[in-house]
C-alpha positions as CSV (number, residue, x, y, z in Angstrom):
1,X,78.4,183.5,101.8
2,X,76.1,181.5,104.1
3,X,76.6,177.7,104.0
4,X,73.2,177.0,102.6
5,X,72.9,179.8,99.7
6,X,72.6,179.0,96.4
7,X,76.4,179.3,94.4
8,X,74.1,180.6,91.3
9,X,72.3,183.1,93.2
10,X,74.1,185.8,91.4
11,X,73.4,184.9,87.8
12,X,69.8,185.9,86.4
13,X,66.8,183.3,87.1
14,X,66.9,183.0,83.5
15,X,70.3,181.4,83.3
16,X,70.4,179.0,86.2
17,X,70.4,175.3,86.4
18,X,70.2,173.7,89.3
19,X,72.4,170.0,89.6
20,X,70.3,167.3,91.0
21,X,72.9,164.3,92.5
22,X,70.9,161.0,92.9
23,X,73.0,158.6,95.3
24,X,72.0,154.8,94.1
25,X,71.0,155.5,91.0
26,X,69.4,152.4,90.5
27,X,65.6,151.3,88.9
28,X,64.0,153.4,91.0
29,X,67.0,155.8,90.6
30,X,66.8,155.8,86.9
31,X,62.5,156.3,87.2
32,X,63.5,159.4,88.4
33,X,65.1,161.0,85.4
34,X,62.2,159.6,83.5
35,X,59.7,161.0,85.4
36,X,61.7,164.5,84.9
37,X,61.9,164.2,81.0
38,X,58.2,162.9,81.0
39,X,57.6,166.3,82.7
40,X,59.3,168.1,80.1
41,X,62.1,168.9,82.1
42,X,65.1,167.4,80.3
43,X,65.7,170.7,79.0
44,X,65.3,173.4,81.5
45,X,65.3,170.9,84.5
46,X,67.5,170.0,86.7
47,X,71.1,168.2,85.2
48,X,71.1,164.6,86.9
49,X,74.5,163.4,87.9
50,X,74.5,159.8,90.0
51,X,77.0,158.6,92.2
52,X,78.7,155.0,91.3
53,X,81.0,152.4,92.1
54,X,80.9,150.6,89.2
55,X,83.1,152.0,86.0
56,X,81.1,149.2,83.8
57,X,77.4,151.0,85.3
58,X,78.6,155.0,83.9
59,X,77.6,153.6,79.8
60,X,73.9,153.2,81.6
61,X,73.8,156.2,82.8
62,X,75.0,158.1,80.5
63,X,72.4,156.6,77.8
64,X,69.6,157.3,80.1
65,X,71.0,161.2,80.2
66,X,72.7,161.2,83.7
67,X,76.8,162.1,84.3
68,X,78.1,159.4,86.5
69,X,80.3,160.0,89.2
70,X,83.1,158.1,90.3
71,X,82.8,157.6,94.1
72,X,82.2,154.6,96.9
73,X,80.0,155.3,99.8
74,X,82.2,153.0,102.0
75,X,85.1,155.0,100.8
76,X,84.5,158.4,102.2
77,X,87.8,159.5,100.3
78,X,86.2,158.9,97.0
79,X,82.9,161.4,98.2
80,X,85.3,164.7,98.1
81,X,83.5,166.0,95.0
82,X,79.8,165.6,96.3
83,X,80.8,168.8,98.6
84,X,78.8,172.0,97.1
85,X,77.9,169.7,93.5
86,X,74.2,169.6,93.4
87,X,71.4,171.5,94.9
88,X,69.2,168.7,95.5
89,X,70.4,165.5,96.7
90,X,68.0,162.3,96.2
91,X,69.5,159.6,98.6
92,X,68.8,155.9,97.0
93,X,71.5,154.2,98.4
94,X,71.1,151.2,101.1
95,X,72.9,150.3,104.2
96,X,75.1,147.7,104.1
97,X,73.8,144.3,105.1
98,X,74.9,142.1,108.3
99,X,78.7,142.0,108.7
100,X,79.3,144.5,105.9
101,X,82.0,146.2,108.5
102,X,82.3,147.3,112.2
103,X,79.3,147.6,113.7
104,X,76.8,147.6,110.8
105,X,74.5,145.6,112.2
106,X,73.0,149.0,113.9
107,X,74.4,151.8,112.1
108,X,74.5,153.1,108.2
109,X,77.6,154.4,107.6
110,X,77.1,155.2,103.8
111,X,74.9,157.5,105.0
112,X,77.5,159.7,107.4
113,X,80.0,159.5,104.9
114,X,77.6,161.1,102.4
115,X,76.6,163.9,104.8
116,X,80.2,164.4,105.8
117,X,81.0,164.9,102.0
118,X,78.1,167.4,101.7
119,X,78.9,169.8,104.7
120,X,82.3,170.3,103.4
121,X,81.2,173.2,101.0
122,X,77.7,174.8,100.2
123,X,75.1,172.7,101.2
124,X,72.3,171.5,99.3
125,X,68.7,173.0,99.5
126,X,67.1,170.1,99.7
127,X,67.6,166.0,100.4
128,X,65.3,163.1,100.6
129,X,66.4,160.0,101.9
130,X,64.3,156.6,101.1
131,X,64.1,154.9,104.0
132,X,61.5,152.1,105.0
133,X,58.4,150.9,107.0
134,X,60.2,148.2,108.5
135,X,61.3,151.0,110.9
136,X,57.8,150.5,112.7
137,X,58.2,147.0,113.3
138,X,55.5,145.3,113.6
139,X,51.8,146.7,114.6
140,X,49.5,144.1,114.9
141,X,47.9,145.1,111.6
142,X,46.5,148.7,112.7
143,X,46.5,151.5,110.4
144,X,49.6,154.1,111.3
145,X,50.1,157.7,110.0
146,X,53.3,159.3,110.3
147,X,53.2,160.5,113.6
148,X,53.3,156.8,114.7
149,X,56.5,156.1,116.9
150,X,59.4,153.9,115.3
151,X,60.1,150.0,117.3
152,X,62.3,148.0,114.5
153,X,61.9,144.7,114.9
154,X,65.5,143.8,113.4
155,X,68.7,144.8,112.4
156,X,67.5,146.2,109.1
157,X,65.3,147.8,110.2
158,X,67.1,149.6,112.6
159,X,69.8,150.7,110.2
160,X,67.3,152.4,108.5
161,X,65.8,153.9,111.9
162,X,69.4,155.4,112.3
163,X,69.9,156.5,109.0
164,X,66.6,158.3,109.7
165,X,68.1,160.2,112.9
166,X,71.0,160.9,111.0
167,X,69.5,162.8,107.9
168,X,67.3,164.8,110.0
169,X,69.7,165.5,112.7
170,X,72.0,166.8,109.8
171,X,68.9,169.0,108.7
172,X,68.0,170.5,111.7
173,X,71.4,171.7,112.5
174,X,72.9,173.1,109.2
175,X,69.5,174.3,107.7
176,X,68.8,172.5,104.5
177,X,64.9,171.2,103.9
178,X,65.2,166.9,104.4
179,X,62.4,164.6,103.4
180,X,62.5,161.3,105.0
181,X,60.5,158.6,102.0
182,X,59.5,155.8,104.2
183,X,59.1,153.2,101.3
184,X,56.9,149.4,101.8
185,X,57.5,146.7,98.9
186,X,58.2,148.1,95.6
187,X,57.0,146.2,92.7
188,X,56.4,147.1,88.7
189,X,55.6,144.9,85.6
190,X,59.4,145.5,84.0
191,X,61.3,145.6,87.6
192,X,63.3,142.5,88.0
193,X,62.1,140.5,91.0
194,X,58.8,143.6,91.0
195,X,56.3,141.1,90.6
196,X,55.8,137.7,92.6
197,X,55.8,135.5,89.7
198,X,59.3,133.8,90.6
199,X,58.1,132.9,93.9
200,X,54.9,131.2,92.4
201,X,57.5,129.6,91.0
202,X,59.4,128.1,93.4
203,X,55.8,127.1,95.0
204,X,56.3,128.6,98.6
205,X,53.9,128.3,100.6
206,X,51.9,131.4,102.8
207,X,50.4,131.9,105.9
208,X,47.1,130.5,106.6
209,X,43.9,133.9,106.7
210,X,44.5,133.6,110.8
211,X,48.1,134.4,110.9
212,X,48.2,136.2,108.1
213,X,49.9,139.8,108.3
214,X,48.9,143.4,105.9
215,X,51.8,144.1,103.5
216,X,51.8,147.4,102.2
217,X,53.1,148.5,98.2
218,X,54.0,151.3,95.7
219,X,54.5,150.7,92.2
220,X,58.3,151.7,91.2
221,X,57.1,154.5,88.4
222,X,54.3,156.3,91.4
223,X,57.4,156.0,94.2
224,X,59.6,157.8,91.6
225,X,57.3,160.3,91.5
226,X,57.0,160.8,94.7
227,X,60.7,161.4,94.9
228,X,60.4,164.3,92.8
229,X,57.6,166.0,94.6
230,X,60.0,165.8,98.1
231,X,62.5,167.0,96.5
232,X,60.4,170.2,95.2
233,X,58.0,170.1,97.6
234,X,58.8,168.7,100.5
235,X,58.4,170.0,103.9
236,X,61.5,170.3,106.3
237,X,62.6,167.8,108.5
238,X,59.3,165.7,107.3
239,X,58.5,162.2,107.3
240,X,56.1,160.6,104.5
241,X,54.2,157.3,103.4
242,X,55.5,156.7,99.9
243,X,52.6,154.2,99.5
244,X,49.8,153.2,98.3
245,X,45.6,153.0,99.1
246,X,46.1,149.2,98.8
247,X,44.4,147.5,102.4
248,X,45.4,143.8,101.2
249,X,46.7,140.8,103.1
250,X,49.8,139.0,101.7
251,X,48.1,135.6,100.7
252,X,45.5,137.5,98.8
253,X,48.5,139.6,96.8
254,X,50.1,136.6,96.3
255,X,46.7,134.6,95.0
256,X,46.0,137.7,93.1
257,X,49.4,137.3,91.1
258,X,48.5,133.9,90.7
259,X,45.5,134.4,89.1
260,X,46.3,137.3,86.6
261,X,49.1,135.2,85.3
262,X,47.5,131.6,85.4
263,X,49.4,130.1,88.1
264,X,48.8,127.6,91.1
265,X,47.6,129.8,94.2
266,X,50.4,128.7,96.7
267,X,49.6,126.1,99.6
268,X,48.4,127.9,103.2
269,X,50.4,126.7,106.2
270,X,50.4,127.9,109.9
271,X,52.8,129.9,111.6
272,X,54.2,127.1,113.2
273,X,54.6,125.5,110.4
274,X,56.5,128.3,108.7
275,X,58.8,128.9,111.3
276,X,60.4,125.5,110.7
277,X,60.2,125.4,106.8
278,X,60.9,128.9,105.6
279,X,63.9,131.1,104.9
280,X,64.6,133.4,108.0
281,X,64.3,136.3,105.8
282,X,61.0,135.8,104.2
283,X,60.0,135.0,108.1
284,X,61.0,138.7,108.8
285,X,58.6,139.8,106.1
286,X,55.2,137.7,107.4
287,X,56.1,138.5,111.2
288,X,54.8,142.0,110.9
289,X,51.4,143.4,110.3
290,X,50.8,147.3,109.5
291,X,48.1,149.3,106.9
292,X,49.8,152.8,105.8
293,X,47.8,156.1,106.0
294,X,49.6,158.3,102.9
295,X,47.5,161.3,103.2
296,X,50.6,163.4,103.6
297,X,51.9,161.5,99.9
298,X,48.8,163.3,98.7
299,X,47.8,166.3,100.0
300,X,51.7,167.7,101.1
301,X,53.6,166.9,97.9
302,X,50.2,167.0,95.9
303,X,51.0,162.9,93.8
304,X,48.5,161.6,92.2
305,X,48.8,157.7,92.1
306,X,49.1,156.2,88.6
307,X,48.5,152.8,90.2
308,X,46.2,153.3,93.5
309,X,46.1,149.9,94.7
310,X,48.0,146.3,93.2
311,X,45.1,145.4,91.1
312,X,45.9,148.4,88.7
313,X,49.7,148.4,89.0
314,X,49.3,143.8,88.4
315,X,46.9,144.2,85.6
316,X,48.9,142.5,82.8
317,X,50.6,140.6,84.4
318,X,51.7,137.3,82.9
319,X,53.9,134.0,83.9
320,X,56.1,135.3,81.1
């Protein structure tokens, strides 16, 4: 049997079921198999098994109809099952962060142990990975399809550049049909941390309109969505903008929060002035500049946006 068929190919269409393995089955993770039984899928879909570390995590998932698995992406011996398990692999899972391990500052391992795992037996027919747009870097605020090359500006970013290579490096050479997500800021009304009511909070200032950079978004429940079109519909070896038609700078987002939910609009300060009262990583965020082109989002894997730009996706928003 080739590597890459199907295990069920010899039992009737009728019959089959393919196994759909979501690695970091998180929020978005767990949008997924809601977007599936919203389709009316549950049944006569795909069966949703998630990779985890955590024992107290599997109760979660089983509630929300998925079969947890026990395994640790830095623990490649605990990936042994994942060989041949699922047709379709959704990849969810971040790299580690700074010091997380030798040499981790450039590379994501979790992502070649999970590739090892799955060229041990039949491979799957299809993977997405969720990467980023920090893997452009910054670009002085011009609008970039997909075709634009890849500069990270730091360490993150280039984790997720690498995990990139990796994925479709791995596709090329054993066959199977990858789809690289490149994600910007995810938000939603019910996502913890989705919205940026706790930073009006805290009362951090932005940058003033001169220095101001483009941030780009996707609300959590369209970026779900967009994970099951790649996996169905996704070209091989294929990068896509998971994002949205917003064109918005990040003071305006901010103020725009601000005023749906009654709050102070945050104090405008220079760049100068940031770079000596601001956490570094925030500083990461307003150093670079970029507007997303996502035709490929829409005409390739055929989404329609349930939230086109921030002001549907913020509309009811509250302090609350």
């Amino acid at each position: 049997m080739p590597s890459n068929q199907n295990p069920l190919g010899a039992l009737p269409a009728r019959f089959r079921r393919q196994r759909l393995l979501i690695v970091g089955c998180g929020d978005v993770g767990l949008r997924v198999v809601r977007a599936l039984q919203a389709g009316g899928t549950s049944r006569h879909g795909p069966r949703v098994l998630a990779l985890t570390s955590s024992s107290d995590r599997a109760p979660l998932l089983r509630a929300a109809g998925v079969q947890p698995l026990a395994g640790d992406l830095d623990q490649p011996a605990t990936l042994a099952r994942l060989a041949g398990l699922a047709q379709r692999v959704l990849h969810l899972a971040p790299p580690p962060t700074e010091g997380a391990g030798p040499q981790a500052w450039w590379r994501d391992p979790r992502t070649e142990h999970l590739l090892q795992a799955l060229a041990r037996r039949t491979l799957p027919q299809a993977l997405v990975y969720a990467s980023t747009t920090g893997v452009y870097g910054d670009c002085g605020g011009a609008w970039i399809d997909e075709t634009r090359g890849i500069a990270p500006g730091n360490a993150r970013g280039q984790r997720r550049a690498n995990a990139e290579r990796a994925v479709r490096g791995w596709a090329l050479h054993s066959g199977v049909r990858a789809t690289v997500l490149r994600v910007p800021g995810i938000y939603a009304l019910d996502r913890e941390g989705g919205t940026p009511v706790a930073r009006l909070r805290k009362g951090l200032p932005l940058l003033q309109a001169n220095d101001d950079v483009y941030t780009n978004h996707i609300q959590a429940d369209d970026l779900a969505r967009a994970c099951v079109a790649a996996l169905w519909r996704g070209k091989p070896q294929r990068v896509v903008h998971a994002s949205d038609d917003t064109e918005m700078y990040m003071a305006d987002y901010v103020d725009l929060a601000a005023d749906l939910c009654g709050l102070p609009r945050p104090p405008r300060i220079s760049r100068t002035e940031a770079q000596g009262s601001l956490p570094v990583s925030l500083l990461s965020f307003m150093g670079e500049s970029r507007r997303l082109r996502n035709r490929r989002l829409k005409t390739e894997l055929r989404v329609q946006l349930h939230y086109p730009t921030v002001v549907q996706g913020l509309a009811g928003l509250t302090a609350d």
